[in-house]
PyMOL commands that place a pseudoatom at each C-alpha (Angstrom):
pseudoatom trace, name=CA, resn=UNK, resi=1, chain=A, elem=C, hetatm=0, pos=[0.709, -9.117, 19.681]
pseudoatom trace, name=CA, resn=UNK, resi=2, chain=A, elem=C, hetatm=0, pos=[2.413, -12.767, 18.973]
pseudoatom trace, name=CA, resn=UNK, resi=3, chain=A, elem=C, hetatm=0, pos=[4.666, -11.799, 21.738]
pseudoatom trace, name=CA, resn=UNK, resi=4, chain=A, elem=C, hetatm=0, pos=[2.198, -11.772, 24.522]
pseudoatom trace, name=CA, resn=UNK, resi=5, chain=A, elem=C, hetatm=0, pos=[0.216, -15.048, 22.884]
pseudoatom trace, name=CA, resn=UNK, resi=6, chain=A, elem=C, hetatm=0, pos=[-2.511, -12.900, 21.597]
pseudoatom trace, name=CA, resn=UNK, resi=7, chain=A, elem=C, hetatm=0, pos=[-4.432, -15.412, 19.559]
pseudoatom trace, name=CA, resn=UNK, resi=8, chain=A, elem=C, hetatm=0, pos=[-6.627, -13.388, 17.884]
pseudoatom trace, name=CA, resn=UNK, resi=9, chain=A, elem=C, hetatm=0, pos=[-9.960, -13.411, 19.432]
pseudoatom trace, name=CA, resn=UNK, resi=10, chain=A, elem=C, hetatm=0, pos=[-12.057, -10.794, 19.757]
pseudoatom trace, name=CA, resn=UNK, resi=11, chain=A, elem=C, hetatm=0, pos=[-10.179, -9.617, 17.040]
pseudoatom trace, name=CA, resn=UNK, resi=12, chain=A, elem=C, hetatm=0, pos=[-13.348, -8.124, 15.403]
pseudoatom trace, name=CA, resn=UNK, resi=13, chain=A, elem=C, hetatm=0, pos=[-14.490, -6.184, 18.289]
pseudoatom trace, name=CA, resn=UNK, resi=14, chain=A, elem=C, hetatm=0, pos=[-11.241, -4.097, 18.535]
pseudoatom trace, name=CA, resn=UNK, resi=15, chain=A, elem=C, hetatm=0, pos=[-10.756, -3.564, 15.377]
pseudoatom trace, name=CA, resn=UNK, resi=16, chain=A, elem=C, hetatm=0, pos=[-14.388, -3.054, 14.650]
pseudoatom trace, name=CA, resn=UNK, resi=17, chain=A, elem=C, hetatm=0, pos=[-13.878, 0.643, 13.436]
pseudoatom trace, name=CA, resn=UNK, resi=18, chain=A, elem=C, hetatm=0, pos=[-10.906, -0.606, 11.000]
pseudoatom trace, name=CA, resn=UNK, resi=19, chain=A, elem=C, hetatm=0, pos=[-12.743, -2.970, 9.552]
pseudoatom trace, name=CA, resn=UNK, resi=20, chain=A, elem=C, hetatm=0, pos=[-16.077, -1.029, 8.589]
pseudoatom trace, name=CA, resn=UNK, resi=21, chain=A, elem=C, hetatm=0, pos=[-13.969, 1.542, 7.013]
pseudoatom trace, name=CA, resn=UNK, resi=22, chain=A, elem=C, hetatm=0, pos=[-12.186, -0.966, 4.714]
pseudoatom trace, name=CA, resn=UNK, resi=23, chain=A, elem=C, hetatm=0, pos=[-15.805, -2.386, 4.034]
pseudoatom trace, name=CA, resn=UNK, resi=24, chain=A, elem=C, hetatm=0, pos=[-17.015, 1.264, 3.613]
pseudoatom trace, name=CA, resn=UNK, resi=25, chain=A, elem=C, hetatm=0, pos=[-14.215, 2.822, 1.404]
pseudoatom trace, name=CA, resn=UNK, resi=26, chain=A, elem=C, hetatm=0, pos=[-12.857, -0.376, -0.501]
pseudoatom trace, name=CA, resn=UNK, resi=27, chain=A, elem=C, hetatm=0, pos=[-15.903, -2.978, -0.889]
pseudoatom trace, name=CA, resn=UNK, resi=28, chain=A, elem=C, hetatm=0, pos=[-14.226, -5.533, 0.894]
pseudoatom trace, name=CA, resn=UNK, resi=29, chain=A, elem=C, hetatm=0, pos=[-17.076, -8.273, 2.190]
pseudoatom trace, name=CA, resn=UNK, resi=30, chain=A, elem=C, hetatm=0, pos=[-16.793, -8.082, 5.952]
pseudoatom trace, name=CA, resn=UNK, resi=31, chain=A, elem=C, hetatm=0, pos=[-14.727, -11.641, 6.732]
pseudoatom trace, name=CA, resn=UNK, resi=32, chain=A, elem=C, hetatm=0, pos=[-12.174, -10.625, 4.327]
pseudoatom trace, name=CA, resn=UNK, resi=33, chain=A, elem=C, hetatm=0, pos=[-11.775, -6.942, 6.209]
pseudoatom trace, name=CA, resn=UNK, resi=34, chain=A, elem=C, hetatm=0, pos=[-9.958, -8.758, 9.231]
pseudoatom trace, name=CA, resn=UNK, resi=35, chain=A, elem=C, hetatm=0, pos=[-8.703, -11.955, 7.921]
pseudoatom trace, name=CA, resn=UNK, resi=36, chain=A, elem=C, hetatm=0, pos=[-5.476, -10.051, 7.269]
pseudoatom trace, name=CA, resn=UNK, resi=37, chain=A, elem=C, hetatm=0, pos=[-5.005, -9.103, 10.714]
pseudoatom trace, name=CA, resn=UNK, resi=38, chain=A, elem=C, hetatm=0, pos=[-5.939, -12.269, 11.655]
pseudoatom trace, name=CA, resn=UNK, resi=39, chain=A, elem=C, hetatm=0, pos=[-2.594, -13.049, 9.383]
pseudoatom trace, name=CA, resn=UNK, resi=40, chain=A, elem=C, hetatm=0, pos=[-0.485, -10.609, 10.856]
pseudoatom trace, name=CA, resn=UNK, resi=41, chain=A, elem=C, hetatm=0, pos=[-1.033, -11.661, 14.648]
pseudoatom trace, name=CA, resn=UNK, resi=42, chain=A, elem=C, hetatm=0, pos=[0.155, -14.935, 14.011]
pseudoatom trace, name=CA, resn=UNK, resi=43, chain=A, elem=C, hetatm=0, pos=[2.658, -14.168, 12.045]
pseudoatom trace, name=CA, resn=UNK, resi=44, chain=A, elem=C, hetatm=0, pos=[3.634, -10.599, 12.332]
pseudoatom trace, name=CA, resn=UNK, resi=45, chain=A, elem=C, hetatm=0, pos=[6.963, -10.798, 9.748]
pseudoatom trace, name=CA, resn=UNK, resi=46, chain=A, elem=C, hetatm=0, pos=[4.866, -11.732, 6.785]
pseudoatom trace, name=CA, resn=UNK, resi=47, chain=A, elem=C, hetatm=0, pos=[2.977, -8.578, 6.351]
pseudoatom trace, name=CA, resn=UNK, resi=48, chain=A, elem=C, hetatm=0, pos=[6.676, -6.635, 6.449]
pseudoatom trace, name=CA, resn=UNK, resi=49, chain=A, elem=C, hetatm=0, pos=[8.046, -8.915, 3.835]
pseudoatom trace, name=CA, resn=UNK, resi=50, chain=A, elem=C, hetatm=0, pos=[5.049, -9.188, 1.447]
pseudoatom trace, name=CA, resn=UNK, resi=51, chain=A, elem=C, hetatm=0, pos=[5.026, -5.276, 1.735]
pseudoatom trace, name=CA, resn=UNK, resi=52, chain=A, elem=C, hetatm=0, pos=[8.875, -5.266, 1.418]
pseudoatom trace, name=CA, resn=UNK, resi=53, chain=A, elem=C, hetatm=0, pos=[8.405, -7.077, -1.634]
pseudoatom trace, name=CA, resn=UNK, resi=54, chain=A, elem=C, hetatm=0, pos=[6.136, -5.281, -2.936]
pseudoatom trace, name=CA, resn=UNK, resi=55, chain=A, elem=C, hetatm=0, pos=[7.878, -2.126, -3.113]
pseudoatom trace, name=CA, resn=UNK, resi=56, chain=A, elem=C, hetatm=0, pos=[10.543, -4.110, -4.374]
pseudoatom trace, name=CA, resn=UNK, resi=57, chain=A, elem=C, hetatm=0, pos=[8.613, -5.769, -7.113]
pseudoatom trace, name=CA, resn=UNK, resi=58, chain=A, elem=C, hetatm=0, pos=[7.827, -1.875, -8.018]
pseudoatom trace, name=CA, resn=UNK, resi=59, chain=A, elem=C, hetatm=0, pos=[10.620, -0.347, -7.826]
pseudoatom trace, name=CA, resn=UNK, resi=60, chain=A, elem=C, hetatm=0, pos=[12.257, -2.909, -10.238]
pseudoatom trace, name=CA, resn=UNK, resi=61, chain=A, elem=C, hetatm=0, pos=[9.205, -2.657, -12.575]
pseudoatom trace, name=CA, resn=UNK, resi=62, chain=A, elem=C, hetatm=0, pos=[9.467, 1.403, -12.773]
pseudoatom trace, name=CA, resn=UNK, resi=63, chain=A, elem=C, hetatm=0, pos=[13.378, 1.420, -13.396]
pseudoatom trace, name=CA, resn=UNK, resi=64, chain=A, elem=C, hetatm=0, pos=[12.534, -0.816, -16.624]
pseudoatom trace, name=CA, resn=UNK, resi=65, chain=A, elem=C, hetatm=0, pos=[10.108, 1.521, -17.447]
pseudoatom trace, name=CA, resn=UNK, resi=66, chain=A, elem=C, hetatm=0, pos=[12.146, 4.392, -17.123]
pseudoatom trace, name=CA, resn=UNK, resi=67, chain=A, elem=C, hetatm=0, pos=[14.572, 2.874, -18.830]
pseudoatom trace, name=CA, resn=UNK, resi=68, chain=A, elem=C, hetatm=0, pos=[12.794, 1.063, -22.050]
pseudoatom trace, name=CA, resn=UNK, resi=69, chain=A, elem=C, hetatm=0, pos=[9.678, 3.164, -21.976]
pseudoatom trace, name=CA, resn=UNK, resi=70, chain=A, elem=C, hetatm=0, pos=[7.040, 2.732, -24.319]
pseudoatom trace, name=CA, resn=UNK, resi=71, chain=A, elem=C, hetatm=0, pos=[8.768, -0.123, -25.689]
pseudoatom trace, name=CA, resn=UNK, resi=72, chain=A, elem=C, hetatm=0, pos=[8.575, -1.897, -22.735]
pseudoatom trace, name=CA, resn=UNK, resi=73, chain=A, elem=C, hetatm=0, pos=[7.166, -5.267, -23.033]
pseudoatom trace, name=CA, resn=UNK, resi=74, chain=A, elem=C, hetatm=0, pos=[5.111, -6.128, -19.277]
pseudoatom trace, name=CA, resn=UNK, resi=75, chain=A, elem=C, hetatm=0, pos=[4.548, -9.698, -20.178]
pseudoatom trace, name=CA, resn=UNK, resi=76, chain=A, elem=C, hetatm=0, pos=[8.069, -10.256, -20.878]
pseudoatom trace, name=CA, resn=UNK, resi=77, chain=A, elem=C, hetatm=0, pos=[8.784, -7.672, -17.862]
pseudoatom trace, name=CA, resn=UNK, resi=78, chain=A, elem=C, hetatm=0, pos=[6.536, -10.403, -15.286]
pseudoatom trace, name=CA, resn=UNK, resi=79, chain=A, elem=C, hetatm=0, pos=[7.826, -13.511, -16.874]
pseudoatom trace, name=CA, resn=UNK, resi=80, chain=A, elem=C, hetatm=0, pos=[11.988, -12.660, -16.188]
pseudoatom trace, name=CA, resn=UNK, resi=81, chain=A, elem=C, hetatm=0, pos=[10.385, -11.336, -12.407]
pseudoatom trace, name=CA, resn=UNK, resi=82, chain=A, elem=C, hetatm=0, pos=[7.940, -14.651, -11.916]
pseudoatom trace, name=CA, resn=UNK, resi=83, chain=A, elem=C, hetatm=0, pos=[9.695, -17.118, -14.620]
pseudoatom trace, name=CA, resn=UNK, resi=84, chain=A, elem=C, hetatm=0, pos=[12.272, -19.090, -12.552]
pseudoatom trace, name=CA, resn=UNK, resi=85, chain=A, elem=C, hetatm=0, pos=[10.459, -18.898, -9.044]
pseudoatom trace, name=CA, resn=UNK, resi=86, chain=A, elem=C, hetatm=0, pos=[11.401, -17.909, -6.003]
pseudoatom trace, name=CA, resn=UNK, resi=87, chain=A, elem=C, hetatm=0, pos=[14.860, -16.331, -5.254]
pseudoatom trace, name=CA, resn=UNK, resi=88, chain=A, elem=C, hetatm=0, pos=[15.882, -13.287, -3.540]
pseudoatom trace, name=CA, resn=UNK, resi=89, chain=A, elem=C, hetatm=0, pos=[14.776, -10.172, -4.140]
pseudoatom trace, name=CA, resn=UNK, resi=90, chain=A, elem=C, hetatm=0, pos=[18.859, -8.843, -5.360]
pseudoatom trace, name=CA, resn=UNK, resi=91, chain=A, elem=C, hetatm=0, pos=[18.455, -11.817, -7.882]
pseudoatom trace, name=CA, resn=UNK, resi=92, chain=A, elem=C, hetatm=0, pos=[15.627, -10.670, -9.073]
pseudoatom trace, name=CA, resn=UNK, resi=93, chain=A, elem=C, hetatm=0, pos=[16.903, -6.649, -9.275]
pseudoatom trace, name=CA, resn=UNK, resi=94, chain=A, elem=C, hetatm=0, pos=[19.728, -8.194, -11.194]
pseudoatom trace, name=CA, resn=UNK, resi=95, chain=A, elem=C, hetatm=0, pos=[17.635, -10.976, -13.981]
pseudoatom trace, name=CA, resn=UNK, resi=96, chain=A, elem=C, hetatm=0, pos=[15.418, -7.382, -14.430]
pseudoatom trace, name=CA, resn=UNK, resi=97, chain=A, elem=C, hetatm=0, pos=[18.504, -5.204, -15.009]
pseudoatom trace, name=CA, resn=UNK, resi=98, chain=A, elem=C, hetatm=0, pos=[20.026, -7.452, -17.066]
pseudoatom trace, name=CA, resn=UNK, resi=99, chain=A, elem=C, hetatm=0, pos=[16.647, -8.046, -19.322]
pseudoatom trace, name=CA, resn=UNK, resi=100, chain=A, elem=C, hetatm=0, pos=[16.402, -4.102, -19.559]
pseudoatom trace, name=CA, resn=UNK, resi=101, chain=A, elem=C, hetatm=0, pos=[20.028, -3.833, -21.319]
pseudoatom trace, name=CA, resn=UNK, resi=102, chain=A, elem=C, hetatm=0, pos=[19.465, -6.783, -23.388]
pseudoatom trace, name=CA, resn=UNK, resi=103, chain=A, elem=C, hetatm=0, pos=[16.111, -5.012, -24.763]
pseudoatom trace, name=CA, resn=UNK, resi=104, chain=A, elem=C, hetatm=0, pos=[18.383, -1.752, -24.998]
pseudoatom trace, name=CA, resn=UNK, resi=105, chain=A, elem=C, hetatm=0, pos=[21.205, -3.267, -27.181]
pseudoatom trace, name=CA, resn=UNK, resi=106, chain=A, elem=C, hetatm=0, pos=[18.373, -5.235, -29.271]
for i in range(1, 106): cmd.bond("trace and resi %d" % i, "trace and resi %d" % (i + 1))
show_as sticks, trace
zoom trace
């Protein structure tokens, strides 16, 4: 859509059906049911690499579980993912890997 300088508008009336379902089946108020693909129109990388992210984010948060399980501390877990900012995502895999072996050998 960026690509041919769609700008968004009438953005509601095509995606009309979309939207009432999210407003039917999750409760979200009406402007907040399109304001995301208002987001993704103009700038259609940042829903891949919040989603990306996201999985990533997951995936690093079951492998500690998995690994530590009950013992598994998710306040600890969210401040070695969150505590130093932002970096890339293989940083992050690593700080979490390395947390998870500390807590084993502790």
């Amino acid at each position: 859509m960026g690509n041919y300088r769609y700008n968004g508008s009438g953005l509601e009336d095509r995606s009309q059906l979309n939207a009432a379902t999210l407003i039917f089946h999750e409760l979200i108020p009406g402007h907040h049911s399109t304001s995301p693909l208002r987001y993704s129109t103009g700038w259609p990388g940042q829903a891949l690499g919040y989603r990306l992210g996201c999985e990533q984010f997951w995936a690093a948060r079951r492998e500690a579980e998995d690994a530590l399980g009950a013992a598994i501390d998710v306040r600890a877990f969210h401040e070695i993912v969150l505590g130093a900012g932002g970096r890339l995502l293989p940083m992050v895999r690593d700080d979490v890997r390395r947390w998870v072996a500390e807590r084993q050998a502790a």
